[in-house]
C-alpha positions as CSV (number, residue, x, y, z in Angstrom):
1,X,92.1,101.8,103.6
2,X,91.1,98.1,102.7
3,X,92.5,96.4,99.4
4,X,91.3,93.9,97.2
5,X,94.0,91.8,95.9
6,X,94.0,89.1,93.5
7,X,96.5,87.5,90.8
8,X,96.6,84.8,88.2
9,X,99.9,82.1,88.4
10,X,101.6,84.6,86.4
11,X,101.7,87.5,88.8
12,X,101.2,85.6,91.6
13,X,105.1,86.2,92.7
14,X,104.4,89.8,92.4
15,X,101.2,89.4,94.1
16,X,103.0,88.6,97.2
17,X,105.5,91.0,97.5
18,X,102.6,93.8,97.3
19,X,100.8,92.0,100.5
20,X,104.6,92.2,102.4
21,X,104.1,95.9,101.5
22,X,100.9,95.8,102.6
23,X,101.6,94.4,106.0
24,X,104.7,96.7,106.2
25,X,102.4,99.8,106.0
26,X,99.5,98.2,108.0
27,X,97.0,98.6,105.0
28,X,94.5,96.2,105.2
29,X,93.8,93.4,102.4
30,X,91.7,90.7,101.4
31,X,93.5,88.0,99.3
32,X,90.9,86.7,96.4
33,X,93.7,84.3,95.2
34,X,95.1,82.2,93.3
35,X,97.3,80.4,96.2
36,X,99.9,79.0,93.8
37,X,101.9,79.5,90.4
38,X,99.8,76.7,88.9
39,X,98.0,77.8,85.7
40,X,94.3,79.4,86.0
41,X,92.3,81.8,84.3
42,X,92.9,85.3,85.2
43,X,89.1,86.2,84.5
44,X,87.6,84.4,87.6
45,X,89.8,86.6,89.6
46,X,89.8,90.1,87.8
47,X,86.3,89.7,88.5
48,X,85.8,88.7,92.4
49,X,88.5,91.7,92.9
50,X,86.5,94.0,90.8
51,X,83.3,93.2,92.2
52,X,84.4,93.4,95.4
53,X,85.6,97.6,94.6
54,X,82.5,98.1,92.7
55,X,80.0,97.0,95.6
56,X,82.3,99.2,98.1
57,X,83.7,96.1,100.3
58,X,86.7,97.3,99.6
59,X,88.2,101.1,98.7
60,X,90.2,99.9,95.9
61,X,91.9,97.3,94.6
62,X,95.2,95.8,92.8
63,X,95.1,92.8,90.5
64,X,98.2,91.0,89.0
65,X,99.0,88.9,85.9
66,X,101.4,88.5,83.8
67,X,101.2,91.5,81.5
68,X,98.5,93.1,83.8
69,X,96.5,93.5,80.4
70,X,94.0,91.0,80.4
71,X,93.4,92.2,84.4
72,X,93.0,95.5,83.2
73,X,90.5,94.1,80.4
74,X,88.7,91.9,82.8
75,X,88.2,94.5,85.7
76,X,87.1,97.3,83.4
77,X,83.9,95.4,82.3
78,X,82.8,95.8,85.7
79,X,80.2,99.4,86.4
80,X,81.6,101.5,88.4
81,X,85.6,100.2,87.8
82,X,88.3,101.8,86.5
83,X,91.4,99.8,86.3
84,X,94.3,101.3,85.0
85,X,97.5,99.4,83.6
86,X,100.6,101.1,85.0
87,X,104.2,100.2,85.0
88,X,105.8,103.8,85.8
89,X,105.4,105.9,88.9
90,X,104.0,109.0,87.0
91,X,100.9,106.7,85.1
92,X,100.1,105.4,88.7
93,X,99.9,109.1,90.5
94,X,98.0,110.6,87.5
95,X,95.5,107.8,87.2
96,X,94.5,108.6,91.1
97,X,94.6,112.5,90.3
98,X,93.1,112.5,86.9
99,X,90.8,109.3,86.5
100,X,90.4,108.1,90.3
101,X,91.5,104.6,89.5
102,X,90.1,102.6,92.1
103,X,92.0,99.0,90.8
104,X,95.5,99.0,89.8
105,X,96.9,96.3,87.5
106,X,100.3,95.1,86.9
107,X,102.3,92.8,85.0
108,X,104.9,90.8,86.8
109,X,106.6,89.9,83.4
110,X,107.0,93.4,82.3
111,X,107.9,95.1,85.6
112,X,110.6,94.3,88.2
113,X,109.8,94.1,91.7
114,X,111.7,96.9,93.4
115,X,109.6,99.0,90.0
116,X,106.9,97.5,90.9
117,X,106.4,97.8,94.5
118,X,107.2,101.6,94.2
119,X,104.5,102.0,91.4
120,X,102.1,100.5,94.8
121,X,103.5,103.3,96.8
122,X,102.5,105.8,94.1
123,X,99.4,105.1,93.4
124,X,98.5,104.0,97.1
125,X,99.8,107.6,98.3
126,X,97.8,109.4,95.2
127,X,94.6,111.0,95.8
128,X,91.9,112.0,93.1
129,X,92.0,115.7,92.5
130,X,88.4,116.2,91.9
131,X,87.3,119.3,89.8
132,X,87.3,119.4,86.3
133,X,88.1,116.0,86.8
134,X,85.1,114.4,87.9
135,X,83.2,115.6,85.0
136,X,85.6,113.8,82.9
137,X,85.3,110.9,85.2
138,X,81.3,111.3,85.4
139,X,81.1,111.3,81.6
140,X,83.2,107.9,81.6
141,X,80.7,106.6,84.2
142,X,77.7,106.8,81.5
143,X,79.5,105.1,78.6
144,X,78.4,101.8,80.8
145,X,75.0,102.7,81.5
């Protein structure tokens, strides 16, 4: 599995401590920045991370901001992305079984790391449970056509 990872000044912290968890389990990551806690628009990133899950260079991917709402907003505009906020180890294993979220967003002021890093595992480990679910999920896919 390769990840897209990208996070504005405000999750950049965060950001980091995912890649050492990255590394740890040998998954495989492209950082699309920012490189630095100094103030930028979370936009520009949302959507190189998005674009980069949507044109399949990358299996999924994990953005972080502050709040991880304006991530979530950001990615979601993007066809064939479905970001979901989560900041609990249950919303990150149902949004892989239920919705297939292929970006995961977070907010580093809302979640502490140790929280954070196990909502990764979660969602990393989580697989899409197909079924019933993929009409669900096909019928989302044509609200953007």
């Amino acid at each position: 599995m390769e990840i897209a990872i990208g996070s504005d000044h405000g999750g950049y912290n965060l950001k980091q401590k995912i890649k050492e968890l990255l590394d740890e389990r040998g998954i495989g990551y492209k950082d699309f920045g920012t490189n630095s806690t100094e103030s930028v628009d979370y936009p520009d990133f949302a959507k190189q991370v998005a674009k980069a899950v949507a044109n399949d260079d990358f299996e999924r991917g994990i953005l972080v901001c502050g709040t991880g709402i304006g991530m979530s907003i950001t990615a979601n505009k993007v066809k064939g992305i479905r970001a979901a906020l989560c900041h609990d180890v249950f919303s990150a294993k149902a949004t892989r079984w239920h919705n297939n979220s292929n970006v995961l967003t977070l907010g580093e002021r809302v979640i502490g790391t140790e929280s954070a890093l196990e909502v990764v595992k979660a969602w990393l480990e989580a697989e899409f449970e197909g079924g019933r679910h993929q009409r669900r999920i096909d019928k989302i896919s044509q609200l953007k056509e």
